[in-house]
N, C-alpha and C positions, 0 to 999 in steps of 0.2 A: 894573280890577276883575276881570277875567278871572284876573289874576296872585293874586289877594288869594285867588278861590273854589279854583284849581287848587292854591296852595298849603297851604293848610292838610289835616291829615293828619285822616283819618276817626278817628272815637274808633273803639278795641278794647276792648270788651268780652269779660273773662274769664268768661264763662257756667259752664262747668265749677266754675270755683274760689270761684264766686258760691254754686252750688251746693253743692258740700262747707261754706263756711261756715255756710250756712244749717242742714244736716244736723249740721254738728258742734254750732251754738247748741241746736238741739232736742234733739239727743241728752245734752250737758251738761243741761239745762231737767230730761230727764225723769228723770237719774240723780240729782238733785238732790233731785225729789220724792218718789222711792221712798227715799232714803236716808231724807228727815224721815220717812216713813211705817213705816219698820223703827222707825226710833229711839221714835218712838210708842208704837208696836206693840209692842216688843221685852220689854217688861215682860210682858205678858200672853202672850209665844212661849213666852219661858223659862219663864215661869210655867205653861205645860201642858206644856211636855218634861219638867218635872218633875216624876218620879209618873206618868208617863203610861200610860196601857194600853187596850188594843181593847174589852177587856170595857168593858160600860155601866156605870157607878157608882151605887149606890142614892142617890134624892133626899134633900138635905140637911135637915136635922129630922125625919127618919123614924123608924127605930125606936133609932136610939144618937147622940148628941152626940158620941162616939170616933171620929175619923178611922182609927184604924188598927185597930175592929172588924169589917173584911172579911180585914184578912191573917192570912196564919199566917206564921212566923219558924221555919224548919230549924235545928237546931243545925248542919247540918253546910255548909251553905250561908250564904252571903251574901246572897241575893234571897229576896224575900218572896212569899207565892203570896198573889196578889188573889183572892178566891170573890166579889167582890163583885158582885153584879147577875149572878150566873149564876145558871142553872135547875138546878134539885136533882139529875136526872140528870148535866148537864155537870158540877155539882161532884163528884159522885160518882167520874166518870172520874178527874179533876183530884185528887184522892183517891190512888186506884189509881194512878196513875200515881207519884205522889211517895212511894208506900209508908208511906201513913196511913189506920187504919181511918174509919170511920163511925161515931157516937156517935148522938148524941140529938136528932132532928130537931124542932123547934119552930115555931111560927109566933108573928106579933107583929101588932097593925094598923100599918100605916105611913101610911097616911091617902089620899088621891089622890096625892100623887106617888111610890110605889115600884108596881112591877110583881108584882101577884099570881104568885106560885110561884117568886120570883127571893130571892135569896140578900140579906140585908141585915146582918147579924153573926156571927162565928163564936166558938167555945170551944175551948182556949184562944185565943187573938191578939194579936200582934205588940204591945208588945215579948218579950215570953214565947216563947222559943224552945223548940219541943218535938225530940224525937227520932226518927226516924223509928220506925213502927210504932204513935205513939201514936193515941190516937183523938179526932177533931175532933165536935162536935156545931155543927151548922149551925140557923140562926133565920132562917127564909121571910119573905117579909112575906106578910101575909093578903088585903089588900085594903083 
């Protein structure tokens, strides 16, 4: 009996590589889940890289059903300048800065969702490309 207990070899146990398996299962698990959550998601990413800008955008059904009644279109440029959802000062600068006068400033109600004294359509607007020096008339929402 003695011979039978002395003989047999103790188990070894790879702790270490027990461990990495485990790490590496969790680690495949979690890239697994974020991949499906991009793929989800990924409609709706692309869909705000597109168009996207810092300025806040006036609420939709407000004062114009035209999406592209906040830009203006440079002839000499390719990019569009958004005034949308800025305050009449800041579009002002925005203005001066791109080398376009100031026209004829207006107000509209836009009902609860635009921002009192915030930019909601401009004159002319994109796709109408003006030249520089022309002059833009801006439409506030009221309230």
């Amino acid at each position: 009996m003695n011979d039978f207990v002395n003989a047999a070899e103790a188990p070894d146990f790879d702790t270490a590589g027990m461990v990495r398996k485990a790490r590496r299962k969790r680690a495949t698990a979690i890239a697994g889940i974020a991949t499906a959550l991009v793929v989800v998601g990924g409609g709706t990413a692309l869909a705000s890289i597109n168009g996207a800008s810092d300025s806040p955008r006036p609420a939709a059904g407000t004062a114009t059903a035209d999406p592209e009644a906040a830009y203006v279109a440079l002839e000499d440029s390719k990019y569009k300048l958004d005034f949308g959802g800025l305050s009449l000062e800041f579009a002002k600068q925005q203005l001066l800065k791109s080398q376009l006068k100031l026209g004829k400033v207006g107000e509209v109600d836009c009902g609860k969702n635009g921002k009192p004294g915030t930019v909601v359509e401009v004159s002319p607007h994109s796709p109408n490309a003006v030249p520089r020096g022309a002059s833009i008339s801006l439409i506030l929402c009221a309230g």
